[in-house]
Short mmCIF file of the C-alpha atoms (twelve columns), coordinates in Angstrom:
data_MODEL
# 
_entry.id   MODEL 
# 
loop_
_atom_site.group_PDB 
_atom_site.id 
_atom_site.type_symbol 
_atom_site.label_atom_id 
_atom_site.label_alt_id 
_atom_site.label_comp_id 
_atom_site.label_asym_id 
_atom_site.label_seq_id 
_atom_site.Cartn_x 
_atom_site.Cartn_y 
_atom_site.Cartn_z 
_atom_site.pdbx_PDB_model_num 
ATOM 1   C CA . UNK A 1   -12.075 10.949  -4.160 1 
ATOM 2   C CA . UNK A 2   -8.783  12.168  -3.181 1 
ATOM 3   C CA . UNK A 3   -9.038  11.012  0.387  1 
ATOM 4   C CA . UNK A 4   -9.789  7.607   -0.397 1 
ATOM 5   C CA . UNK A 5   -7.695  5.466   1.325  1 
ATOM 6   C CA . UNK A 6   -5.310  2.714   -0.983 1 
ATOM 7   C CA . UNK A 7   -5.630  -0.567  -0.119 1 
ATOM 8   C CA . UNK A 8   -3.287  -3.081  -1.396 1 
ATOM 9   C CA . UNK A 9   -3.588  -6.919  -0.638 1 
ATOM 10  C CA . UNK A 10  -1.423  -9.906  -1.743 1 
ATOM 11  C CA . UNK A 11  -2.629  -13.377 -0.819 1 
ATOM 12  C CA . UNK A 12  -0.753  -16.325 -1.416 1 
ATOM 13  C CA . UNK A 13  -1.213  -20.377 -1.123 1 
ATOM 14  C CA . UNK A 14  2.196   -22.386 0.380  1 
ATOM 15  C CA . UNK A 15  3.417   -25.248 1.316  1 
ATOM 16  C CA . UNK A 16  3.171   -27.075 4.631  1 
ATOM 17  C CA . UNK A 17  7.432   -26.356 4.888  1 
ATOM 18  C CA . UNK A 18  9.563   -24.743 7.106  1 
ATOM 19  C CA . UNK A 19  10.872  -23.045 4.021  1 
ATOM 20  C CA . UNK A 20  7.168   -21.145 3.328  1 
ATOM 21  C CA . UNK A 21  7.655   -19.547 6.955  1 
ATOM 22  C CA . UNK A 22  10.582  -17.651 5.130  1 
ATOM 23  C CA . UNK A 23  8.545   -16.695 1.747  1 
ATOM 24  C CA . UNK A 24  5.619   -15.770 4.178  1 
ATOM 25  C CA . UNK A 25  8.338   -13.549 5.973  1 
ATOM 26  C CA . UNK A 26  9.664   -11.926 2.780  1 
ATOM 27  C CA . UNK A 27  6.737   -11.228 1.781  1 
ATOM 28  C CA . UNK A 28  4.973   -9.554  4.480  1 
ATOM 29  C CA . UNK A 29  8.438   -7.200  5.093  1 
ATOM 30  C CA . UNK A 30  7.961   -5.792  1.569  1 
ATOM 31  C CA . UNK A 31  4.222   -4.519  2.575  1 
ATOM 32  C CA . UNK A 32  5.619   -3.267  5.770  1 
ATOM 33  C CA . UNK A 33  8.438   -1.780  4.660  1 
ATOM 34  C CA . UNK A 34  6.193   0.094   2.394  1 
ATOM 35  C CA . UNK A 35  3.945   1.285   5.222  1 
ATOM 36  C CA . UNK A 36  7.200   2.755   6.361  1 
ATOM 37  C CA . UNK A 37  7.205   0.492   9.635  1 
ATOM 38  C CA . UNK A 38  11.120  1.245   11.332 1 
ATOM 39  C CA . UNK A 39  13.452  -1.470  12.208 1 
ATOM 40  C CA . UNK A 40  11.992  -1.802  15.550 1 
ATOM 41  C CA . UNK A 41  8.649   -2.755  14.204 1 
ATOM 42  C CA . UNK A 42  9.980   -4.755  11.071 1 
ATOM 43  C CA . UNK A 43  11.376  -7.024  14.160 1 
ATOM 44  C CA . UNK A 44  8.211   -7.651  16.054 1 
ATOM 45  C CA . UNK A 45  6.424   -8.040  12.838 1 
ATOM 46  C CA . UNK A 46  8.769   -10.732 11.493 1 
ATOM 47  C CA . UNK A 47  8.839   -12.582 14.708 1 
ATOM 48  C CA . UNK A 48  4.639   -12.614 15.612 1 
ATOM 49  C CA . UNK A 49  5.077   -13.990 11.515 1 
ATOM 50  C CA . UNK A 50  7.105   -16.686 12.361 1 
ATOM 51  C CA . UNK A 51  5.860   -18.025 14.743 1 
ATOM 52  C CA . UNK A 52  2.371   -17.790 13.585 1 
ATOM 53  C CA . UNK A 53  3.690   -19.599 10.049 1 
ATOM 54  C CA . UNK A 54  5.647   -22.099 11.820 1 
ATOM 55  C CA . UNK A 55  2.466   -23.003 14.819 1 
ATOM 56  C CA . UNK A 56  0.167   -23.325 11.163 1 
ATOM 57  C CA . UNK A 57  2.990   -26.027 9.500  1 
ATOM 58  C CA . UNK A 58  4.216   -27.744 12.340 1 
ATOM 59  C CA . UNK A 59  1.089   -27.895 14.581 1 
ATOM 60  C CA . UNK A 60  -1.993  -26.921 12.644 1 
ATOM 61  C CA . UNK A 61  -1.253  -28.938 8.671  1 
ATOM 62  C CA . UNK A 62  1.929   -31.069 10.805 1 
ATOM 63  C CA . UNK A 63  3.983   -30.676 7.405  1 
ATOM 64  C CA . UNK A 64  1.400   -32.774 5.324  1 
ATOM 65  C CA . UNK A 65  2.238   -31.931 1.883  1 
ATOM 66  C CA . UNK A 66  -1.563  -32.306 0.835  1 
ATOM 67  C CA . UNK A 67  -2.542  -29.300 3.373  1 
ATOM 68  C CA . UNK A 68  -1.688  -25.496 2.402  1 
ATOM 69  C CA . UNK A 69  -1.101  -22.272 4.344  1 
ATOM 70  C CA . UNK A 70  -3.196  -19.429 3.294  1 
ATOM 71  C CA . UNK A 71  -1.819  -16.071 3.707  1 
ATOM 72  C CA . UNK A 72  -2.983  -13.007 3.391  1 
ATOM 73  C CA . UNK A 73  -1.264  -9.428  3.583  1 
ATOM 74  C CA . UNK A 74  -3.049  -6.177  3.567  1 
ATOM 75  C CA . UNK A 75  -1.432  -2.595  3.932  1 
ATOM 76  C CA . UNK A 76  -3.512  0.524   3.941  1 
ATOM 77  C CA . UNK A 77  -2.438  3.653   4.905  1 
ATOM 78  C CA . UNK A 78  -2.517  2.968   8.450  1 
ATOM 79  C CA . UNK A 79  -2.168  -0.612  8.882  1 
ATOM 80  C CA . UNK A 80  -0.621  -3.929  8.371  1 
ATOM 81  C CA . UNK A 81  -3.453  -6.514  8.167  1 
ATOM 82  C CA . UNK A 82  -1.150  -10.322 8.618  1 
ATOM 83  C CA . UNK A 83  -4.236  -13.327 7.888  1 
ATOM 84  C CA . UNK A 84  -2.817  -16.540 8.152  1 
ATOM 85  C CA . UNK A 85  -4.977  -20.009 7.874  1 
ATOM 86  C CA . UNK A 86  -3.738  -23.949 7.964  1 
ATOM 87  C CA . UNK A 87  -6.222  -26.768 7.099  1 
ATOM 88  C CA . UNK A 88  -5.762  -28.440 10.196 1 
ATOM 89  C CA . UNK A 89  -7.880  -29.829 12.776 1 
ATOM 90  C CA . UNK A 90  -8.204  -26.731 14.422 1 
ATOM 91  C CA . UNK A 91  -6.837  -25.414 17.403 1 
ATOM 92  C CA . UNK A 92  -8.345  -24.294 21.128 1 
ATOM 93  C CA . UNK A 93  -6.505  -21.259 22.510 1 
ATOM 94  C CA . UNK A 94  -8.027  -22.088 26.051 1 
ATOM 95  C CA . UNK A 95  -5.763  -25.121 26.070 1 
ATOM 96  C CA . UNK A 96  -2.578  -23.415 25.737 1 
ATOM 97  C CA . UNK A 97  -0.817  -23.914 29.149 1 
ATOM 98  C CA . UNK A 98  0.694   -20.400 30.364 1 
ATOM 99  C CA . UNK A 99  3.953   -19.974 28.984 1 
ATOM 100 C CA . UNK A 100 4.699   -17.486 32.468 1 
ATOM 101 C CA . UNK A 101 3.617   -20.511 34.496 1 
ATOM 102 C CA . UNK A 102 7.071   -21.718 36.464 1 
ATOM 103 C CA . UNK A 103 6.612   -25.738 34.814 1 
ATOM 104 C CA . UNK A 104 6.799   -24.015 31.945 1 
ATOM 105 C CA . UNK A 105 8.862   -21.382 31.544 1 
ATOM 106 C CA . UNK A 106 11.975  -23.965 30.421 1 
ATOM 107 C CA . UNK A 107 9.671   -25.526 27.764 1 
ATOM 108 C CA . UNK A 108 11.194  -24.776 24.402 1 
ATOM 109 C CA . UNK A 109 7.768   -24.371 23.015 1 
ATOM 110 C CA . UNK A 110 4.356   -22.374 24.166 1 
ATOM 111 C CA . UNK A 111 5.459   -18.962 23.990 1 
ATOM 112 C CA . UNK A 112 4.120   -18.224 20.335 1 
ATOM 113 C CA . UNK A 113 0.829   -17.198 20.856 1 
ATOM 114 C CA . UNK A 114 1.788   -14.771 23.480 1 
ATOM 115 C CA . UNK A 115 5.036   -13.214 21.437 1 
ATOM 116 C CA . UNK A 116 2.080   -12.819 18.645 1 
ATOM 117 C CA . UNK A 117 -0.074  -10.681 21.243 1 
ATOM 118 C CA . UNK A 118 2.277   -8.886  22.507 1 
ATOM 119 C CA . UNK A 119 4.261   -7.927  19.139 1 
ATOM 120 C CA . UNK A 120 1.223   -6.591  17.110 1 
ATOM 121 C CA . UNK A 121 -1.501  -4.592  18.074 1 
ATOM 122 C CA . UNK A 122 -4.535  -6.514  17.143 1 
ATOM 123 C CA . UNK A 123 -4.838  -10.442 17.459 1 
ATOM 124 C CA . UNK A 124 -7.289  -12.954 16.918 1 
ATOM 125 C CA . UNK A 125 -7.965  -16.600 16.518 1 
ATOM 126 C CA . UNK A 126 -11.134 -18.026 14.806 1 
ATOM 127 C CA . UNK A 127 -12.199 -21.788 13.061 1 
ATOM 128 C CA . UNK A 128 -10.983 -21.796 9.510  1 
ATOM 129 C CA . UNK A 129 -13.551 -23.131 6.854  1 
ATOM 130 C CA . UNK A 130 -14.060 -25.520 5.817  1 
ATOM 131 C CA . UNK A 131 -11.395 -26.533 8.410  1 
ATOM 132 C CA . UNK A 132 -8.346  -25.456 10.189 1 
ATOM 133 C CA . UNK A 133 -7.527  -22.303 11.880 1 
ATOM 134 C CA . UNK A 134 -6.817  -18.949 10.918 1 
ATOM 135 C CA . UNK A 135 -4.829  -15.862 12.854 1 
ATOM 136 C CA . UNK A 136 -5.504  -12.454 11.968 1 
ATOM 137 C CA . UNK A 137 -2.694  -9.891  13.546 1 
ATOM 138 C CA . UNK A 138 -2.658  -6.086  12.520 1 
ATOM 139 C CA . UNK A 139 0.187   -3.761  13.459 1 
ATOM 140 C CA . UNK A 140 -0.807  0.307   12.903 1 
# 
């Protein structure tokens, strides 16, 4: 059983607060930083993980202090598995006007979900249950 691969997983429950984007931040670098992941990397991780934590306060649980973010951090020895679920209403990625469009490339929001795409190497939306939304991103 030598070549069996080591998974480790830390999953934590926080607050609907700007201040939980920065826990969620700290403690996703730890796992990546023990995956090795180089500066480059640690920067493109950090941002897709910001914005993701910040769209699941502010848009999905809108700060309600009654609503949790659910986060989940997996490293094996390959990958860095990011899962990250609000309670909100839910969310429809259709609807998410093109941030390339010209009306709205001076917005000063609508670019998350494509910095998320582009910064990690796997990325997915699906319905949260009982409710809200959840965004799984892996980088390798």
């Amino acid at each position: 059983m030598a070549d069996r691969v080591q998974e480790h997983t830390v999953e934590k429950v926080l607050e609907s607060t700007l201040e939980s984007v920065d826990s969620a931040e700290q403690t996703v670098f730890k796992e990546a930083e023990a995956l090795g992941f180089d500066e480059d990397d640690l920067h493109r991780v950090g941002i897709a993980l910001r914005e993701c934590m910040v769209n699941a306060v502010v848009h999905g649980n809108r700060y309600n202090s009654r609503k949790k973010v659910h986060l989940k951090v997996t490293r094996t020895a390959e990958s860095l598995t990011v899962v990250i679920g609000d309670e909100g209403d839910g969310f429809d990625p259709t609807a998410v006007p093109d941030p390339l469009a010209g009306e709205n490339l001076l917005r000063g929001s609508g670019r998350g979900v494509m910095l998320m795409q582009a910064f990690m190497d796997e990325f997915q939306i699906s319905k949260r249950s009982p409710q809200g939304t959840e965004v799984k991103m892996v980088k390798y």
